[in-house]
N, CA, C and O of each residue as an XYZ file, in Angstrom:
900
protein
N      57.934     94.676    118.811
C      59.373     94.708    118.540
C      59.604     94.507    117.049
O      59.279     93.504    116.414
N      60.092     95.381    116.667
C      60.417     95.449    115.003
C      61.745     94.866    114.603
O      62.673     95.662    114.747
N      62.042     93.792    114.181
C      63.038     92.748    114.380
C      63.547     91.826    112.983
O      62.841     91.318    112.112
N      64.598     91.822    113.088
C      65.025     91.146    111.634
C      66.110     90.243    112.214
O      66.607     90.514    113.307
N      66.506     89.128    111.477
C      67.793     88.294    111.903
C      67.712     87.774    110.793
O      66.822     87.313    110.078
N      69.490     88.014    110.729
C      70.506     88.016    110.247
C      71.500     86.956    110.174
O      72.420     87.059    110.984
N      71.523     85.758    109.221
C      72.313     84.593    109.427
C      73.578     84.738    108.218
O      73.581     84.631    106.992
N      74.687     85.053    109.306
C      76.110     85.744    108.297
C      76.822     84.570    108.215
O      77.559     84.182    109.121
N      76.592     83.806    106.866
C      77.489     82.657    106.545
C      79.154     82.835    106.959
O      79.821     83.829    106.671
N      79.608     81.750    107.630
C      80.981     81.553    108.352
C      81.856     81.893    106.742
O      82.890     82.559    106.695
N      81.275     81.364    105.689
C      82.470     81.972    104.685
C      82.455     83.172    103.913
O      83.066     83.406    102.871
N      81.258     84.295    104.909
C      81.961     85.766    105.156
C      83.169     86.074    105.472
O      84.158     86.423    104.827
N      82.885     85.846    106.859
C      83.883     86.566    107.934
C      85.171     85.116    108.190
O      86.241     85.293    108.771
N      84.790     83.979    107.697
C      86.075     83.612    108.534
C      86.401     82.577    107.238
O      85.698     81.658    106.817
N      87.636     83.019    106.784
C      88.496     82.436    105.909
C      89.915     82.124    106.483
O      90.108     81.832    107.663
N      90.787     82.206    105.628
C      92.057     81.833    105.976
C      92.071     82.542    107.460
O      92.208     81.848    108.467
N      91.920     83.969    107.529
C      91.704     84.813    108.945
C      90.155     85.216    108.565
O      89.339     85.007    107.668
N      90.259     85.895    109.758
C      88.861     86.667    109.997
C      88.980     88.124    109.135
O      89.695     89.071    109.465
N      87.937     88.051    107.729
C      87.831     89.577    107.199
C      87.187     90.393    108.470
O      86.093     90.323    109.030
N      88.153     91.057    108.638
C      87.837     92.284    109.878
C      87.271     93.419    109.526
O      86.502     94.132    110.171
N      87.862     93.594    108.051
C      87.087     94.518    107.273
C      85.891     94.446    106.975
O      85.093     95.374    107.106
N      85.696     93.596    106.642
C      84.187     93.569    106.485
C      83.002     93.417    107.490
O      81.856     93.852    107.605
N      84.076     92.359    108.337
C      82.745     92.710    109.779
C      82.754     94.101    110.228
O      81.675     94.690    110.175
N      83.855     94.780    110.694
C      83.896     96.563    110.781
C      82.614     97.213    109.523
O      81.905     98.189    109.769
N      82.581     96.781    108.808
C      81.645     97.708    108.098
C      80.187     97.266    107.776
O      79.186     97.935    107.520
N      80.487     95.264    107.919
C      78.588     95.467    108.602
C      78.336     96.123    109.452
O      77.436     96.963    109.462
N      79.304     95.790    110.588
C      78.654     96.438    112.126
C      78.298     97.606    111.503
O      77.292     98.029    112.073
N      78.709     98.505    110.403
C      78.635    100.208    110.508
C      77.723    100.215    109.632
O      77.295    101.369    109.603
N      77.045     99.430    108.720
C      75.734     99.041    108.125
C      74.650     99.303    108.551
O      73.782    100.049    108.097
N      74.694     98.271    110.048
C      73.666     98.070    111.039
C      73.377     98.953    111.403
O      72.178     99.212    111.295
N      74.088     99.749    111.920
C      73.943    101.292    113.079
C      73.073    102.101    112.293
O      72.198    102.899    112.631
N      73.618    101.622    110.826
C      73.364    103.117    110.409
C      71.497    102.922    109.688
O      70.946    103.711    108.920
N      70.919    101.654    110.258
C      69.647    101.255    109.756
C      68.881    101.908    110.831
O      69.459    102.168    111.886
N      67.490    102.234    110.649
C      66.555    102.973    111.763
C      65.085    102.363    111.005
O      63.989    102.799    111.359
N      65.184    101.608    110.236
C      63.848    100.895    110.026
C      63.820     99.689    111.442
O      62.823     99.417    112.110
N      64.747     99.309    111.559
C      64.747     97.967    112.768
C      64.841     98.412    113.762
O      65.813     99.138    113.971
N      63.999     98.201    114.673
C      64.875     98.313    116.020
C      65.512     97.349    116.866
O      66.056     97.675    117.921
N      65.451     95.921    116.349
C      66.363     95.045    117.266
C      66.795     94.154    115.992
O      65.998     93.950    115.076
N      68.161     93.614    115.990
C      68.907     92.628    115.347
C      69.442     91.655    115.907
O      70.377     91.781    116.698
N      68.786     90.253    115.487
C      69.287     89.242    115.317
C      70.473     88.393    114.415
O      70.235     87.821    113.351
N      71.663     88.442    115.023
C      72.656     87.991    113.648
C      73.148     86.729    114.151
O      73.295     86.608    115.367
N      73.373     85.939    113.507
C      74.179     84.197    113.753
C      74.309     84.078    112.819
O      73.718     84.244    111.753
N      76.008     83.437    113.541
C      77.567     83.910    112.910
C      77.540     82.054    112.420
O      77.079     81.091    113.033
N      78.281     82.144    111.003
C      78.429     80.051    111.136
C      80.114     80.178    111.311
O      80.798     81.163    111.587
N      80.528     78.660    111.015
C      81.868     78.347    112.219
C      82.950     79.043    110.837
O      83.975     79.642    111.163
N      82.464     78.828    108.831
C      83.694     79.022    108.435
C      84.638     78.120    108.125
O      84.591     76.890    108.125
N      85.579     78.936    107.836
C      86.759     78.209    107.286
C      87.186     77.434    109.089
O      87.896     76.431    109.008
N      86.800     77.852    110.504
C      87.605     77.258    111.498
C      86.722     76.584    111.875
O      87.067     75.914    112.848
N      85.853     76.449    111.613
C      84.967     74.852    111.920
C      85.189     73.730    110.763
O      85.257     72.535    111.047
N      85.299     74.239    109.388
C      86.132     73.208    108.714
C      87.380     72.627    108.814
O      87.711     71.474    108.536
N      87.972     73.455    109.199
C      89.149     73.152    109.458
C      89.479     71.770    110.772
O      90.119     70.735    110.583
N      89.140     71.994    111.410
C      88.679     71.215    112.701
C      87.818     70.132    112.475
O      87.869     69.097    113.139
N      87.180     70.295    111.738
C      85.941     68.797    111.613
C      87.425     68.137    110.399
O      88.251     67.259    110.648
N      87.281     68.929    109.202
C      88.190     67.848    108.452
C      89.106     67.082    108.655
O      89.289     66.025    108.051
N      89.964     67.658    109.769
C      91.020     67.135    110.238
C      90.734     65.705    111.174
O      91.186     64.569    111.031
N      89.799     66.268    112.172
C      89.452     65.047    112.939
C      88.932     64.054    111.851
O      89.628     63.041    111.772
N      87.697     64.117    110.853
C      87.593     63.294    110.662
C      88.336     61.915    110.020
O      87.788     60.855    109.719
N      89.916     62.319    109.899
C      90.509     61.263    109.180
C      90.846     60.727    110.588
O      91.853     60.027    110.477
N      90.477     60.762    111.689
C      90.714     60.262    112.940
C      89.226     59.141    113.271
O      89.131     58.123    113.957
N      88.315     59.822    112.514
C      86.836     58.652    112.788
C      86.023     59.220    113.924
O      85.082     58.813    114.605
N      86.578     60.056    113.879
C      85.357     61.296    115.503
C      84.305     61.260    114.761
O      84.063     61.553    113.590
N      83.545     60.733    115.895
C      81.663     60.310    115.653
C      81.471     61.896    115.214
O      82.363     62.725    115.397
N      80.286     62.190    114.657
C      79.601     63.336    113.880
C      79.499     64.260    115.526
O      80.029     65.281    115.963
N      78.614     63.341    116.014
C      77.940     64.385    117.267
C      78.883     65.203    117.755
O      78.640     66.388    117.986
N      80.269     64.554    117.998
C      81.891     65.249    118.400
C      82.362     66.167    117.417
O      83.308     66.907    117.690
N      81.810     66.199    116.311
C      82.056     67.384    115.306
C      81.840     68.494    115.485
O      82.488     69.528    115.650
N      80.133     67.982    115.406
C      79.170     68.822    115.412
C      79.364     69.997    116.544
O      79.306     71.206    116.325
N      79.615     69.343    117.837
C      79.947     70.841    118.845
C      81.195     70.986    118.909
O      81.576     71.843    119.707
N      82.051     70.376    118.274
C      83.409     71.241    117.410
C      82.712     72.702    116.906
O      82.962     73.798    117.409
N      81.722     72.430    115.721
C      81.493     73.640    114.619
C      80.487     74.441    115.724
O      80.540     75.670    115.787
N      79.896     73.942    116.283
C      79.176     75.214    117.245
C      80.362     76.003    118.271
O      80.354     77.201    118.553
N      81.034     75.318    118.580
C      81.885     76.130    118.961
C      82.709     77.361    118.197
O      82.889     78.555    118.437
N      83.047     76.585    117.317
C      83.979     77.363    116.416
C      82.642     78.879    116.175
O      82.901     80.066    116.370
N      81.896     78.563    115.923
C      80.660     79.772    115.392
C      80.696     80.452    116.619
O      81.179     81.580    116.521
N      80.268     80.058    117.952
C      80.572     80.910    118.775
C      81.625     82.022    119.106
O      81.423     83.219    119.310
N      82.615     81.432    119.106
C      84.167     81.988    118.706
C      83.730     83.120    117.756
O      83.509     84.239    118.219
N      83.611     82.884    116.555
C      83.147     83.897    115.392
C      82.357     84.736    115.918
O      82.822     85.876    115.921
N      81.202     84.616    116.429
C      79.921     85.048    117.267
C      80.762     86.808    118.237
O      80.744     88.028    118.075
N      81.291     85.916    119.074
C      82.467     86.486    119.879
C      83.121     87.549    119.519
O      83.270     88.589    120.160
N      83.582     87.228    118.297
C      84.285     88.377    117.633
C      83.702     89.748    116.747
O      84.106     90.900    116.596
N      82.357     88.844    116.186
C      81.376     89.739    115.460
C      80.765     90.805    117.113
O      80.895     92.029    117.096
N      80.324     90.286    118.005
C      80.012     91.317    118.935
C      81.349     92.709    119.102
O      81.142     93.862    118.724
N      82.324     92.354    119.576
C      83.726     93.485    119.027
C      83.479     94.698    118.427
O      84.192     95.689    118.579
N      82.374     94.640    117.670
C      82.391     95.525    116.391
C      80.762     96.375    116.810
O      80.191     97.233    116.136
N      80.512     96.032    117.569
C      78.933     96.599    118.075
C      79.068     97.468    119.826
O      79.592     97.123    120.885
N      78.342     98.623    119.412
C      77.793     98.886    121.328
C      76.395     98.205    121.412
O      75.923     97.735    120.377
N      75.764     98.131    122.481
C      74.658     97.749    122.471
C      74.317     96.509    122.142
O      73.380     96.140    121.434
N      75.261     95.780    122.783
C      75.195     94.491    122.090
C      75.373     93.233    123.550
O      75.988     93.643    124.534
N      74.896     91.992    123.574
C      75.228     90.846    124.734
C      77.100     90.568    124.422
O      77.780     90.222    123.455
N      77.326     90.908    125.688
C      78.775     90.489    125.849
C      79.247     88.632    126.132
O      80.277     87.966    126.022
N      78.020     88.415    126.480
C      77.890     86.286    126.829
C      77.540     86.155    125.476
O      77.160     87.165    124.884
N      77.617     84.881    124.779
C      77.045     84.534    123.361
C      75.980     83.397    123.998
O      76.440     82.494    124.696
N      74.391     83.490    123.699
C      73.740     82.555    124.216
C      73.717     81.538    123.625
O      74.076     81.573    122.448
N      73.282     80.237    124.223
C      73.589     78.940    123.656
C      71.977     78.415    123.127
O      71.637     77.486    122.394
N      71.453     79.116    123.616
C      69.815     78.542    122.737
C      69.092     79.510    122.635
O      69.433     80.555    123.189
N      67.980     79.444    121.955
C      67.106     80.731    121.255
C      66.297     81.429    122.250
O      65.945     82.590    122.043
N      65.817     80.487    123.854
C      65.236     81.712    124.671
C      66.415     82.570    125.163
O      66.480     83.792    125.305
N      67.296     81.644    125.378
C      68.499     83.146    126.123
C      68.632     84.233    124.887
O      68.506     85.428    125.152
N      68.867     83.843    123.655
C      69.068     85.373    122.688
C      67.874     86.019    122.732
O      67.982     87.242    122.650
N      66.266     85.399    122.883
C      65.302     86.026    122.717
C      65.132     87.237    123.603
O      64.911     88.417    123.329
N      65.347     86.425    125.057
C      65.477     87.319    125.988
C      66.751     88.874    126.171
O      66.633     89.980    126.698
N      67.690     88.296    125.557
C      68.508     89.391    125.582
C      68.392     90.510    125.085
O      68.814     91.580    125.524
N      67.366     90.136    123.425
C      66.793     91.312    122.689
C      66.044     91.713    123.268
O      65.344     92.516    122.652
N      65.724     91.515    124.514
C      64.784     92.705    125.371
C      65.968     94.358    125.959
O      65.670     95.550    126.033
N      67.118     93.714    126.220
C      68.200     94.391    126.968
C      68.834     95.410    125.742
O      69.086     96.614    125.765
N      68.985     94.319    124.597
C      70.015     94.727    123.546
C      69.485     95.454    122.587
O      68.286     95.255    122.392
N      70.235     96.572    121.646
C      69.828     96.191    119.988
C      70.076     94.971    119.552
O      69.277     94.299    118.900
N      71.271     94.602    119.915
C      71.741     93.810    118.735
C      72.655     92.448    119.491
O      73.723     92.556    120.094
N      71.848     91.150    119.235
C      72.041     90.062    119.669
C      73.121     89.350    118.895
O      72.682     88.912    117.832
N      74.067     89.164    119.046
C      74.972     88.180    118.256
C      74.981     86.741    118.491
O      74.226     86.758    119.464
N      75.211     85.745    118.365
C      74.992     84.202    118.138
C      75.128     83.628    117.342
O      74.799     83.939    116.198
N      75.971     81.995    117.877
C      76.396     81.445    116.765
C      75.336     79.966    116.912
O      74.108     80.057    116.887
N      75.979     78.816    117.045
C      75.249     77.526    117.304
C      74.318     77.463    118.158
O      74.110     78.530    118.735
N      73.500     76.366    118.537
C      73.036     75.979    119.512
C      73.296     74.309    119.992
O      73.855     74.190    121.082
N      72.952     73.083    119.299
C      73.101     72.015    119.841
C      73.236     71.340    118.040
O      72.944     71.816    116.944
N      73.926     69.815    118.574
C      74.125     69.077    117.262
C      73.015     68.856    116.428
O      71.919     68.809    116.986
N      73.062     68.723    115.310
C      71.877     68.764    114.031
C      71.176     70.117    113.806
O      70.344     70.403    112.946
N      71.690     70.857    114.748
C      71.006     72.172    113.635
C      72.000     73.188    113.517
O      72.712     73.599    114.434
N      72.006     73.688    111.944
C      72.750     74.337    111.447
C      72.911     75.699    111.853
O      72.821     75.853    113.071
N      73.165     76.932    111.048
C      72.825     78.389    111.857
C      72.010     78.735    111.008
O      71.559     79.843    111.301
N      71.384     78.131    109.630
C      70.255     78.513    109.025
C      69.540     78.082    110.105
O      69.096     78.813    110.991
N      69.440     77.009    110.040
C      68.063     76.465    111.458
C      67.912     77.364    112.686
O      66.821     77.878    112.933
N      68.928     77.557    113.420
C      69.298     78.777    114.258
C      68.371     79.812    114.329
O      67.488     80.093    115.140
N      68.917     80.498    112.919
C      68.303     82.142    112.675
C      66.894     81.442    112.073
O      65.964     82.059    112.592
N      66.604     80.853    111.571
C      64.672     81.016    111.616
C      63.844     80.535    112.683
O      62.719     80.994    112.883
N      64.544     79.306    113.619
C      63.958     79.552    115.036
C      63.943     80.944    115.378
O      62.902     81.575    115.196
N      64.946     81.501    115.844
C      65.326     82.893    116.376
C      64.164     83.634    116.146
O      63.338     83.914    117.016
N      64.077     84.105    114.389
C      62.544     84.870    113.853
C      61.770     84.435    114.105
O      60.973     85.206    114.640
N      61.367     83.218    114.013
C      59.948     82.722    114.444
C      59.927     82.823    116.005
O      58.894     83.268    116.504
N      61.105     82.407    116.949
C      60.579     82.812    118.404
C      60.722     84.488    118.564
O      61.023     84.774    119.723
N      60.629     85.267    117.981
C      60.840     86.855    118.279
C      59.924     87.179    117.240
O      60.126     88.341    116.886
N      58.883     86.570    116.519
C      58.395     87.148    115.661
C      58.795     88.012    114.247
O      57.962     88.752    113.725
N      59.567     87.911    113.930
C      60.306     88.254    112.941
C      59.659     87.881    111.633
O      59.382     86.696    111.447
N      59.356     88.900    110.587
C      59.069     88.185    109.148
C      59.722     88.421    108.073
O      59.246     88.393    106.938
N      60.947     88.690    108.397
C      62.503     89.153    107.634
C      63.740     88.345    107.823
O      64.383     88.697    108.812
N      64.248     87.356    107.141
C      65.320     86.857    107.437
C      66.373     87.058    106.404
O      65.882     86.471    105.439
N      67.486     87.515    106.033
C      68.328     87.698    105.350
C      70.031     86.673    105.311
O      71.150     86.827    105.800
N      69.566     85.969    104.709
C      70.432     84.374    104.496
C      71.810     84.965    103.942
O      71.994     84.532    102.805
N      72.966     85.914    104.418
C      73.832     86.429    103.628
C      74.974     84.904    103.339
O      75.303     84.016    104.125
N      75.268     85.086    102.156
C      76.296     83.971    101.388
C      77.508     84.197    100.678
O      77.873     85.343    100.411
N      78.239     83.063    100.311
C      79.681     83.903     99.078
C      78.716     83.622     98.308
O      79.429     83.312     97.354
N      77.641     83.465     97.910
C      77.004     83.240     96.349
C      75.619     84.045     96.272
O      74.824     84.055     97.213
N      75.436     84.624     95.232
C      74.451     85.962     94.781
C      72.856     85.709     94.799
O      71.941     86.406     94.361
N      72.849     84.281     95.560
C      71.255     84.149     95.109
C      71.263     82.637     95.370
O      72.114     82.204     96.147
N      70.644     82.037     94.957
C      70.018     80.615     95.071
C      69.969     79.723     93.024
O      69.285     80.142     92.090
N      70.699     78.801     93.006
C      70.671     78.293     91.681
C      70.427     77.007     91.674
O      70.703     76.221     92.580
N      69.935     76.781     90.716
C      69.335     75.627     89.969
C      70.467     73.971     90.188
O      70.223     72.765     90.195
N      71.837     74.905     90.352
C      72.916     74.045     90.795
C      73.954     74.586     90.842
O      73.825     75.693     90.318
N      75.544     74.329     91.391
C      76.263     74.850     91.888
C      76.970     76.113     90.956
O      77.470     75.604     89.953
N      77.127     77.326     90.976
C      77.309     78.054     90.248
C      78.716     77.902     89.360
O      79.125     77.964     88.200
N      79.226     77.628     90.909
C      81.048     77.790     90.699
C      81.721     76.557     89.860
O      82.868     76.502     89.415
N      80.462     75.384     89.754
C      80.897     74.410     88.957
C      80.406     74.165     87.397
O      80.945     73.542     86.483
N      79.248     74.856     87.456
C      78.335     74.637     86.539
C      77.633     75.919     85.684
O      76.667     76.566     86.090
N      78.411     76.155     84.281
C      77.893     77.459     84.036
C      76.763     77.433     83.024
O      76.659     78.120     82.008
N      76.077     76.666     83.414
C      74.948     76.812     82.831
C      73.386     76.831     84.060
O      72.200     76.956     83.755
N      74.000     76.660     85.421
C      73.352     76.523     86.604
C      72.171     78.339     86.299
O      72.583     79.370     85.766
N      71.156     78.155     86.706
C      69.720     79.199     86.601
C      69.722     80.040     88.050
O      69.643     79.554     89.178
N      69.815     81.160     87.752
C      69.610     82.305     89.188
C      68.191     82.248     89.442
O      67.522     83.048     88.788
N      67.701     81.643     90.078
C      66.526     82.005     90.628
C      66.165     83.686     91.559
O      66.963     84.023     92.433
N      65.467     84.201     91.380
C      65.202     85.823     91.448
C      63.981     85.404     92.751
O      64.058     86.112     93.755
N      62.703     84.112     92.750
C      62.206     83.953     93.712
C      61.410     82.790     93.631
O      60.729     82.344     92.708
N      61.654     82.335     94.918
C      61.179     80.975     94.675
C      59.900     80.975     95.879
O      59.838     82.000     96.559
N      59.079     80.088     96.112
C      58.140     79.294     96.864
C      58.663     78.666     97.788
O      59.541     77.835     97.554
N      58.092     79.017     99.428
C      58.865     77.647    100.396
C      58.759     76.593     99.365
O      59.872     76.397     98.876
N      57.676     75.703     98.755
C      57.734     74.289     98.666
C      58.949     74.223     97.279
O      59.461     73.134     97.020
N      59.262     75.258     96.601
C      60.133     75.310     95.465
C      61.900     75.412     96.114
O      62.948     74.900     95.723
N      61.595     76.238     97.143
C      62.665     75.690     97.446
C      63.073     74.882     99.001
O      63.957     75.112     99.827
N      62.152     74.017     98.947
C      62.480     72.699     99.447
C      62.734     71.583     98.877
O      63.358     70.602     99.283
N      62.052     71.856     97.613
C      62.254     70.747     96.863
C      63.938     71.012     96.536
O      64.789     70.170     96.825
N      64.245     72.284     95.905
C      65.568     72.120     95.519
C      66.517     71.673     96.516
O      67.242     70.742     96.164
N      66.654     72.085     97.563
C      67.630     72.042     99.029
C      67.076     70.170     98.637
O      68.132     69.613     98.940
N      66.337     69.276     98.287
C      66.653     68.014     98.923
C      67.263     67.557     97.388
O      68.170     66.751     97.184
N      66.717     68.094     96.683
C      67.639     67.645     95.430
C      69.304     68.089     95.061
O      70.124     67.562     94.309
N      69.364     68.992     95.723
C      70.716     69.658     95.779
C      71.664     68.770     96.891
O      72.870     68.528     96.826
N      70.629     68.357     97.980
C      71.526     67.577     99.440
C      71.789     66.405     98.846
O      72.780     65.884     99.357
N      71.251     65.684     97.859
C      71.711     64.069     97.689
C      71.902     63.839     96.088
O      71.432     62.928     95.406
N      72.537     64.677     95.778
C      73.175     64.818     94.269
C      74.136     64.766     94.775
O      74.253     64.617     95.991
N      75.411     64.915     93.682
C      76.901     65.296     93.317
C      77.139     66.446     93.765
O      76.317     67.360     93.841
N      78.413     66.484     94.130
C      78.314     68.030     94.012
C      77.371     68.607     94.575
O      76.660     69.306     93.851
N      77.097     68.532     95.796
C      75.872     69.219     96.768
C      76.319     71.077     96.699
O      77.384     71.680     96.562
N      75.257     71.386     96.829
C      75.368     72.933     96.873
C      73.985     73.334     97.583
O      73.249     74.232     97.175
N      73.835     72.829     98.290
C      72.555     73.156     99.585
C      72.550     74.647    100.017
O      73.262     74.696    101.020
N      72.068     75.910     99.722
C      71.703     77.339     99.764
C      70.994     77.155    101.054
O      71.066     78.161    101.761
N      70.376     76.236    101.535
C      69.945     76.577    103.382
C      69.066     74.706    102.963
O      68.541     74.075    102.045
N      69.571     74.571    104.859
C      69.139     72.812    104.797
C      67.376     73.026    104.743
O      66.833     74.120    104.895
N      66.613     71.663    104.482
C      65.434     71.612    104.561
C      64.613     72.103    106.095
O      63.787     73.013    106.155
N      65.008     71.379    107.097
C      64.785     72.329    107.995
C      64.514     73.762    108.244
O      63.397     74.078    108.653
N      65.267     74.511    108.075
C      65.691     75.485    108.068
C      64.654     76.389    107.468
O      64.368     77.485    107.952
N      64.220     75.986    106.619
C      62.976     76.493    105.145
C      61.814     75.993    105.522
O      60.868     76.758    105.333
N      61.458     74.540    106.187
C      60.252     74.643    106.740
C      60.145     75.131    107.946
O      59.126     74.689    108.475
N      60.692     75.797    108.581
C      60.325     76.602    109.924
C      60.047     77.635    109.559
O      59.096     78.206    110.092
N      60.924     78.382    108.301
C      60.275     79.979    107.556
C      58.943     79.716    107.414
O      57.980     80.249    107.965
N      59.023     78.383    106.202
C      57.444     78.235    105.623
C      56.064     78.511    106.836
O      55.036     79.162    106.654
N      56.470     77.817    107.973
C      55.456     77.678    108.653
C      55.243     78.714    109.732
O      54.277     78.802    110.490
N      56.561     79.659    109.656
C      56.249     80.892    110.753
C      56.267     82.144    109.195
O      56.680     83.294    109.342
N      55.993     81.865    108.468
C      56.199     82.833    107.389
C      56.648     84.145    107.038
O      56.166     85.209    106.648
N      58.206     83.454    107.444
C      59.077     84.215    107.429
C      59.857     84.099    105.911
O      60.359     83.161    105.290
N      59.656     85.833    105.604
C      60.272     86.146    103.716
C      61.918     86.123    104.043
O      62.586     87.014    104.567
N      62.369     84.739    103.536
C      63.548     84.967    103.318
C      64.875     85.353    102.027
O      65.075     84.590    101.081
N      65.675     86.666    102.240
C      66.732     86.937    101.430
C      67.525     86.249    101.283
O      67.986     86.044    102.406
N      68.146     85.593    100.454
C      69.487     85.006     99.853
C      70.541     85.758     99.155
O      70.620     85.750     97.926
N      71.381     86.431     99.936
C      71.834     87.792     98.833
C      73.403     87.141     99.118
O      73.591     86.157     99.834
N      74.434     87.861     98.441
C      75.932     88.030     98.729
C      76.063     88.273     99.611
O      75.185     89.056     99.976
N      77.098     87.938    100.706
C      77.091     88.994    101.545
C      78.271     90.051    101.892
O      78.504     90.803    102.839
N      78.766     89.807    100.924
C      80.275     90.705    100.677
C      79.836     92.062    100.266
O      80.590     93.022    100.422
N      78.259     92.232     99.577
C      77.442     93.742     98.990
C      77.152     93.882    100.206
O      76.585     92.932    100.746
N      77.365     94.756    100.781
C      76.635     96.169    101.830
C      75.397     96.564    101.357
O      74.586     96.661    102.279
N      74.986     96.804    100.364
C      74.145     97.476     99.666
C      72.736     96.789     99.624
O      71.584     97.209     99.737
N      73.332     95.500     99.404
C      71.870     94.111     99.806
C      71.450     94.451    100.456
O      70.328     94.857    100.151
N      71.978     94.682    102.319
C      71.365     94.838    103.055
C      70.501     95.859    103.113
O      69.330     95.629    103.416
N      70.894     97.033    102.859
C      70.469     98.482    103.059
C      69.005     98.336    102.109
O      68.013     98.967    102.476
N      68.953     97.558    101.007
C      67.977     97.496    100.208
C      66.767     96.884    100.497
O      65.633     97.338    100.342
N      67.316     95.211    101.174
C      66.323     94.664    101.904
C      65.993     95.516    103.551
O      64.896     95.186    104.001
N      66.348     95.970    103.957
C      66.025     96.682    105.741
C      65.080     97.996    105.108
O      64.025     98.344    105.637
N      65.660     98.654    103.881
C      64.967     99.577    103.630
C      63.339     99.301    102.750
O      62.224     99.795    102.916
N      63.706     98.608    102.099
C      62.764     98.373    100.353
C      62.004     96.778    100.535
O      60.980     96.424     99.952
N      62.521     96.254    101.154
C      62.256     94.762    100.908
C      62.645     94.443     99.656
O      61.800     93.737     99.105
N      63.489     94.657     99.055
C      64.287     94.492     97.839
C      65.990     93.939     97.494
O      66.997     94.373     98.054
N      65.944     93.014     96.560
C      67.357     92.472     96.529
C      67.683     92.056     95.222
O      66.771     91.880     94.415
N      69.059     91.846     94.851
C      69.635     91.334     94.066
C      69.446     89.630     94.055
O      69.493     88.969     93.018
N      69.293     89.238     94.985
C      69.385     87.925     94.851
C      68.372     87.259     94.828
O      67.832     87.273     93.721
N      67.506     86.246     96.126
C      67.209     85.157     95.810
C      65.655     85.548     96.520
O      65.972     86.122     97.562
N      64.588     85.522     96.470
C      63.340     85.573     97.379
C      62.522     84.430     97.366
O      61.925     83.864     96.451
N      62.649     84.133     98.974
C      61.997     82.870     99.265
C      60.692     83.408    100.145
O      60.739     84.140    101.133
N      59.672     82.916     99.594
C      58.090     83.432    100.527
C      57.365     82.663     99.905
O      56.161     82.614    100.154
């Protein structure tokens, strides 16, 4: 099974509303790829899982009560990203053998969360590593992976490609600084490392990323291997 997954950061598609536009024209991205034959994509919760955790928390809701707040909310998203696909699971599965299994049925698996403490980076590299996958494409609002937060700091370094252990080190130095700007949790990067899976860090607002990495193994942004 020739297989890639796809982890579409929630602050793609879901902002103030859901860019519809743009999910309409991944979906028409995807179709139009014939190097893959099955896709893995998980959707994160977004602007409506923030929205929802922030609020509660000035209420003191324990984390764990958050936490499947934002898996929900991703599901929801999940939900909506299927809309835009044929050939696709109409249920959104809740853990990685049900999506595994579905990519037997499907092209194209959509999914958001699974259970508290893991993110949808964590998600989508279980996913590759249980489907064998050695392609993961981390799409983001930011062009790559930096040295530190871009949008705050203009002197922050584009990294072009880093080392699992290079960028693990950064993800823990980035998680317990100021101003956190965590590009994918530690987790998340040692499950690539150890199922060695090459992961993309690109924009994901460019169309073109994709087509480059599915086609070329090539990107504008960030290469983690």
């Amino acid at each position: 099974m020739n297989s890639v997954v796809i982890s579409l950061g929630g602050s793609i598609i879901s902002k103030e509303r859901l860019n519809l536009k743009l999910m309409e024209e991944f979906s028409e991205t995807m179709k139009s790829i014939s190097t893959y034959d099955k896709f893995g994509i998980v959707v994160g919760g977004g602007k409506l899982a923030r929205t929802y955790i922030s609020d509660l928390k000035k209420y003191n809701v324990n984390d764990n009560i958050l936490d499947e707040i934002g898996i929900n909310a991703t599901r929801i998203n999940a939900l909506a990203m299927t809309t835009f696909f044929d050939d696709v699971n109409s249920k959104i599965p809740t853990n990685i053998n049900d999506a595994a299994e579905m990519l037997h049925n499907y092209r194209y698996v959509v999914m958001g969360g699974t259970e508290p403490g893991h993110t949808t980076d964590t998600v989508s590299t279980l996913l590759a590593e249980r489907i064998g996958s050695k392609v993961l494409i981390n799409a983001t609002s930011v062009d790559g992976v930096y040295s530190s937060d871009p949008k705050i700091d203009n002197d922050a370094k584009k990294f072009s490609k880093l080392s699992y252990n290079e960028a693990i080190s950064l993800s823990i130095k980035n998680s317990t600084g100021a101003g956190t700007n965590v590009f994918m949790d530690i987790t998340s990067l040692t499950i690539a490392k150890r199922a060695g899976i090459k992961i993309f860090v690109i924009n994901g607002f460019d169309l073109n990323e994709y087509k480059n990495i599915l086609y070329n193994e090539k990107c504008g942004g960030t290469v983690i291997s």
